[in-house]
C-alpha positions as CSV (number, residue, x, y, z in Angstrom):
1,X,3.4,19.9,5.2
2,X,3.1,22.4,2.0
3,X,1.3,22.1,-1.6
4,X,4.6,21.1,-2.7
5,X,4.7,19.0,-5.8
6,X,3.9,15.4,-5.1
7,X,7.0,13.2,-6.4
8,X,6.5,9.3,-7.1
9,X,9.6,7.1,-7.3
10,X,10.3,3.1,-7.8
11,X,12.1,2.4,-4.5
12,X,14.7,-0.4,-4.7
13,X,16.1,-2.8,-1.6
14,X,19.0,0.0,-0.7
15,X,15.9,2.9,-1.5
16,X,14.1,1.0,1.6
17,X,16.8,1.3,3.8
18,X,17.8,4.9,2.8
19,X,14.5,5.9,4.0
20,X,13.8,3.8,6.6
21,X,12.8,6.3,9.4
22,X,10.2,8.0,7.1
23,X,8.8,4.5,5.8
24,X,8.3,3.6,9.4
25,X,6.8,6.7,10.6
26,X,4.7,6.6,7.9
27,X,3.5,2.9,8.9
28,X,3.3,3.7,12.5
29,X,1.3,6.8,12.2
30,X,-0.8,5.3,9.8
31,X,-1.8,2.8,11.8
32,X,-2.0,4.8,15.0
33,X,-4.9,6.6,12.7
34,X,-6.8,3.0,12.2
35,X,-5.6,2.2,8.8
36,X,-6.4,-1.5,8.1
37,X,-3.2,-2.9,7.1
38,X,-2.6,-5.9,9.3
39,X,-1.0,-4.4,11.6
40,X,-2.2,-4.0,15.7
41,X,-1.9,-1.1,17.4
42,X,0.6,0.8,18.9
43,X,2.9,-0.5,16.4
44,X,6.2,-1.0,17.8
45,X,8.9,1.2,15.7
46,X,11.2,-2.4,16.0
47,X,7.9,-4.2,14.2
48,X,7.8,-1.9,11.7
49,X,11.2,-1.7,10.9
50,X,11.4,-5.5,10.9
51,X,8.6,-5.0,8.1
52,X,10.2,-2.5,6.0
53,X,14.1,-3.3,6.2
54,X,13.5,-7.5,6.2
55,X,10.3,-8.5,4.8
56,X,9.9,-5.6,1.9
57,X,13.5,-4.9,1.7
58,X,13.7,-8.3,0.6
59,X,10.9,-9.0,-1.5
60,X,11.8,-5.9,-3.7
61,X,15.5,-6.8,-3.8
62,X,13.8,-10.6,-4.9
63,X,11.8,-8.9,-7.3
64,X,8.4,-10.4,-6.2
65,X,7.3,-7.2,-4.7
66,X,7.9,-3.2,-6.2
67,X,7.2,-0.4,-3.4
68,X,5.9,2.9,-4.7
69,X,7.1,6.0,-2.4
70,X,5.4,9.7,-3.0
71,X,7.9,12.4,-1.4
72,X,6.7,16.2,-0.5
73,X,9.4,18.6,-0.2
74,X,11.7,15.4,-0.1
75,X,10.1,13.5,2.8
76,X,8.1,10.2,2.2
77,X,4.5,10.5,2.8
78,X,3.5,7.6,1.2
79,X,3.5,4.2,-0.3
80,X,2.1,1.3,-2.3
81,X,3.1,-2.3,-3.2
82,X,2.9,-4.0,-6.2
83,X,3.1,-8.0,-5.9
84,X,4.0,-9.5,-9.1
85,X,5.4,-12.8,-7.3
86,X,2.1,-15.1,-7.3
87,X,1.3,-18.4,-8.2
88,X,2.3,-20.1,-11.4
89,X,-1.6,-20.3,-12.4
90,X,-1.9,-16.3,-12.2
91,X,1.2,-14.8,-14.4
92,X,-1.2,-12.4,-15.5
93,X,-2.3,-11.4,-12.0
94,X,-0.4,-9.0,-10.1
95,X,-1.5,-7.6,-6.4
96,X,-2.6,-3.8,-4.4
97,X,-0.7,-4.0,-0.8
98,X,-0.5,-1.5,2.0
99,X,-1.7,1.4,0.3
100,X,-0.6,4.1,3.0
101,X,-0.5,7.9,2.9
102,X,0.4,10.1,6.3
103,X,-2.9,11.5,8.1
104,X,-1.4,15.0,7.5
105,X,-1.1,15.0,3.4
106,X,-4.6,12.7,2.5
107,X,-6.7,14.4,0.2
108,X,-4.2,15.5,-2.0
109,X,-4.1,13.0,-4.9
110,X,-1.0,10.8,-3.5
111,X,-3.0,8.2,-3.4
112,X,-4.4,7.7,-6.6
113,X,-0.6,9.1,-7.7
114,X,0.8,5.9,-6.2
115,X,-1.9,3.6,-7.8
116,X,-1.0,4.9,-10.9
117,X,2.6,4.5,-11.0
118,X,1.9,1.1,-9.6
119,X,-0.3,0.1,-12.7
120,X,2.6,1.1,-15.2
121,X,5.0,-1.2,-13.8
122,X,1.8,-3.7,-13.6
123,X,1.5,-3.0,-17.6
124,X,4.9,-3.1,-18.5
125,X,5.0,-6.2,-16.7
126,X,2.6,-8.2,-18.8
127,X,-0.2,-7.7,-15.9
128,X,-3.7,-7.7,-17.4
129,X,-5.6,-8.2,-14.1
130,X,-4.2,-6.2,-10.7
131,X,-6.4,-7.2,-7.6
132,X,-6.4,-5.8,-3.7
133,X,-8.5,-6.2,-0.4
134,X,-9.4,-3.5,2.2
135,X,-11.7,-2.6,4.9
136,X,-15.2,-2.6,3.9
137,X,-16.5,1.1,3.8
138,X,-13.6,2.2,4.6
139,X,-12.1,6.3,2.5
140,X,-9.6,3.7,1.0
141,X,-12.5,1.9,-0.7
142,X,-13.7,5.1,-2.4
143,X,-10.0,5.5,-3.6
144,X,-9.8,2.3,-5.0
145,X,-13.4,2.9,-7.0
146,X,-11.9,6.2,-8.2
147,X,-9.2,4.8,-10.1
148,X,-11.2,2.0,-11.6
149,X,-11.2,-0.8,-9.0
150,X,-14.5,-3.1,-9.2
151,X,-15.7,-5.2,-5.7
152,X,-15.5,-8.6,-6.3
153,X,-17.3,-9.4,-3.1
154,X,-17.2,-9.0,0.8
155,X,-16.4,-11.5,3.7
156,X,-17.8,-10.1,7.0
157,X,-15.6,-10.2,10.1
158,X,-12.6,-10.7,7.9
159,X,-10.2,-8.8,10.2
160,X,-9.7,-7.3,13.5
161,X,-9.3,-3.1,13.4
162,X,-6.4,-1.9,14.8
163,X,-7.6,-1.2,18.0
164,X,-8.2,-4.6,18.8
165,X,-12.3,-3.2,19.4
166,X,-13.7,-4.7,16.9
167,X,-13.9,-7.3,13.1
168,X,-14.8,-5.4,10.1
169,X,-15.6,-7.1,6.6
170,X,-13.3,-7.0,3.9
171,X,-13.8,-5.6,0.5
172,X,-11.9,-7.8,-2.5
173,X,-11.6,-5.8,-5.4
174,X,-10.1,-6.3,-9.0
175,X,-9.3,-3.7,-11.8
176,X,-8.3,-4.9,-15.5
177,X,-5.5,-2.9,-17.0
């Protein structure tokens, strides 16, 4: 991939399907790398585009969920999900989910571009209080401290890696907007 200019768009139900292929090579070689994400691996293409064209496509066309995607040169490297569908007792509450950038474009920002454009719509939105969980030590934990994120607390053996080898703790973390 190039320094090309890193482009952040809203992707609606129709937006998942148009860029299906990308969303799912982004999950499966994301995963593939040991990204934490609830996901085993090798991740099936079929799984993952059961994720992305059912379960998202839906939530976003519901509007529970809003995916984030960041584009270089056109392609999608990357996304983020924004849960505003939660419990009655948390309207002010909104929730971080698979925050995923392709191994060959990290360390370039997109991340924290992604986060970003995911706490506007969180704002806008009435959100005062936008809350996550990931691997315990993991580089997405430093991300999450660079844009603001606090840890809440850690549960050891929270999850299986992807590999199957081994549980790691999990980190819950909360940011006030």
């Amino acid at each position: 991939m190039t320094d090309a200019e890193v482009e952040i768009a809203e992707l609606d139900a129709p937006g998942v399907l148009r860029h299906l292929d990308d969303l799912c090579r982004v999950l499966i070689d994301c995963v593939a790398d040991g990204a934490a994400v609830s996901f085993m691996a090798p991740l099936s293409p079929a799984a993952a585009e059961t994720f992305w064209a059912v379960d998202v496509a839906a939530a976003v066309a519901g509007g529970d969920r809003h995916l984030f995607g960041a584009f270089v040169d056109g392609r999608l490297v990357g996304t983020v999900q924004l849960f505003v569908g939660l419990p009655p007792n948390q309207p002010h509450r909104a929730e971080i989910s698979k925050m995923i950038v392709h191994p060959e474009v990290r360390r370039r920002g997109i991340g924290a571009a992604l986060l970003q454009a995911a706490f506007a719509v969180a704002r806008r939105s009435g959100k005062t209080l936008v809350t996550l969980d990931t691997r315990t030590g993991d580089v997405s934990e430093r991300l999450y401290r660079s844009v603001g994120f606090e840890p809440a607390g850690v549960i050891p053996g929270f999850a299986l890696d992807p590999d199957g080898a081994a549980l790691h703790a999990t980190t819950y973390m909360y940011k006030r907007l």
